[in-house]
C-alpha positions in Angstrom: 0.0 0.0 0.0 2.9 2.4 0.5 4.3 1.7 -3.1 0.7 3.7 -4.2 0.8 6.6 -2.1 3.8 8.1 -4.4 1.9 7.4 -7.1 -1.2 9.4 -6.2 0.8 12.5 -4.5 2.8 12.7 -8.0 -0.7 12.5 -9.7 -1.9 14.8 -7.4 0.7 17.5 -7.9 0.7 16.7 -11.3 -3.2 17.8 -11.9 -2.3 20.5 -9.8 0.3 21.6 -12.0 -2.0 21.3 -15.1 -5.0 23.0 -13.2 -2.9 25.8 -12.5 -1.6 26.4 -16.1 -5.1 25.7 -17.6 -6.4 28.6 -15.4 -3.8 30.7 -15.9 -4.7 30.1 -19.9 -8.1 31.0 -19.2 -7.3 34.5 -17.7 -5.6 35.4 -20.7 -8.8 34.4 -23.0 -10.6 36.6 -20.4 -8.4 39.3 -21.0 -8.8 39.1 -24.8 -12.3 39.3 -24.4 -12.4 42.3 -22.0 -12.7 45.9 -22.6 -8.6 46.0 -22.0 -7.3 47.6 -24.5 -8.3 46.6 -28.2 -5.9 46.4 -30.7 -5.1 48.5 -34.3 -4.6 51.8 -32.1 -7.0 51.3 -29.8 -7.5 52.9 -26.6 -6.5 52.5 -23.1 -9.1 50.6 -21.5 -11.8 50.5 -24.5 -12.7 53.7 -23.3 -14.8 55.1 -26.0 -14.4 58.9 -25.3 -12.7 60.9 -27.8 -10.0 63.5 -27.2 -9.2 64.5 -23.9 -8.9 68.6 -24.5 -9.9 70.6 -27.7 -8.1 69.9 -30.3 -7.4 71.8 -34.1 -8.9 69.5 -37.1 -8.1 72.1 -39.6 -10.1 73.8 -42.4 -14.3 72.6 -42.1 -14.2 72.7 -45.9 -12.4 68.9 -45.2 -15.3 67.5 -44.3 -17.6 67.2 -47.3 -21.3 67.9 -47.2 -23.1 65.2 -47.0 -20.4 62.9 -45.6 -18.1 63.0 -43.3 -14.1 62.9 -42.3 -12.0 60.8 -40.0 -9.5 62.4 -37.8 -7.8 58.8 -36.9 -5.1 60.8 -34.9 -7.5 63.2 -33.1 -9.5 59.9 -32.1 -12.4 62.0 -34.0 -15.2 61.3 -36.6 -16.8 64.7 -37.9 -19.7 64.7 -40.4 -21.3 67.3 -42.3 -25.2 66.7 -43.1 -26.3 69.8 -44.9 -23.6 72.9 -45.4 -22.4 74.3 -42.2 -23.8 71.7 -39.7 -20.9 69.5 -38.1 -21.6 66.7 -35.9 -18.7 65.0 -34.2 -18.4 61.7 -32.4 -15.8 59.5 -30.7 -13.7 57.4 -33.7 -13.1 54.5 -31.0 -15.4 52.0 -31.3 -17.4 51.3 -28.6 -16.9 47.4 -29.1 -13.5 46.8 -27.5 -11.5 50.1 -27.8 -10.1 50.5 -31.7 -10.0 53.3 -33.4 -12.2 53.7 -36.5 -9.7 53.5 -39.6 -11.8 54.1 -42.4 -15.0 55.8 -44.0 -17.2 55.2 -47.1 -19.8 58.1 -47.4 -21.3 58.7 -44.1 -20.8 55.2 -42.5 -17.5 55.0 -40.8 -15.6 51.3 -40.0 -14.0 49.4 -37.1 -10.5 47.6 -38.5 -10.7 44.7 -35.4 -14.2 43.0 -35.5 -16.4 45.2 -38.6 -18.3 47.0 -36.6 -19.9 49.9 -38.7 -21.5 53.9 -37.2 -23.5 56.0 -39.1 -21.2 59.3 -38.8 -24.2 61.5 -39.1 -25.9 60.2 -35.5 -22.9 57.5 -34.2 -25.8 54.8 -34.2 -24.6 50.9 -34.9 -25.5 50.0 -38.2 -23.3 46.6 -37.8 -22.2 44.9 -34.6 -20.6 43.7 -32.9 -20.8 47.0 -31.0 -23.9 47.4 -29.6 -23.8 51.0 -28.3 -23.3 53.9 -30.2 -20.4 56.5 -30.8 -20.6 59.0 -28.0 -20.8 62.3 -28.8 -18.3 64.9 -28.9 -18.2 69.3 -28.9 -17.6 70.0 -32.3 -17.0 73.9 -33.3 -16.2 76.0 -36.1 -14.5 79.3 -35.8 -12.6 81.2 -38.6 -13.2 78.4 -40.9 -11.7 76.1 -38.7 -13.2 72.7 -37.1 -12.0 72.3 -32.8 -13.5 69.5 -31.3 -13.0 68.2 -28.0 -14.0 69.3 -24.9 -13.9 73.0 -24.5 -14.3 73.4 -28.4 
């Protein structure tokens, strides 16, 4: 009977070891899951807000009427419905933290999973996001677009 009880404990410690490593694989699919950062550019945290002071976008003539321009740097998406009326929005994707890379009219793309926003009203028009682009202060001023908080 003694001959055995080696054999379990190295079992024992053996599942151990393998439990342990299985878990610790686990909490890195978690993380790829999460809201932790998001990859192409993404930000910090999948925090969906855009820029974090005003910033300059440059001439409002850019953005063309009836469509709209991404500010991939400036983390911004501005659109222009009818002349002289900007609308801005976050250009991370609500999803898991990317930043928007591209635009086709006035719906506006996600590079990691294909998530699409209507850049006129930041509304989903293709998950997997499920909320929409958040808002953000959009001004002109001298013929100039500033968008960010205190624009």
């Amino acid at each position: 009977m003694s001959t055995a009880f080696p054999a379990r404990r190295r079992t024992v410690l053996r599942g151990a070891a393998v439990a342990g490593a299985a878990g610790a694989g686990l909490t890195g699919l978690t993380a790829c899951g999460s809201n932790s950062g998001g990859g192409g550019g993404g930000a910090s945290g999948g925090n969906a807000a855009g820029p974090s002071s005003a910033v300059d976008l440059g001439a409002s003539t850019d953005v063309p009427v009836g469509g709209a321009r991404l500010y991939r740097e400036n983390k911004v998406l501005v659109s222009q419905p009818t002349q002289g009326t900007f609308k801005a929005f976050s250009a991370v994707c609500t999803h898991q933290g990317c930043v928007l890379d591209a635009v086709n009219g006035t719906t506006a793309s996600c590079p990691c999973h294909g998530s699409q926003f209507n850049a006129t009203t930041g509304a989903v028009i293709q998950g997997p996001a499920i909320e929409a682009l958040p808002p953000v202060t959009v001004k002109v001023s001298g013929g100039r677009l500033t968008a960010g908080p205190g624009a």
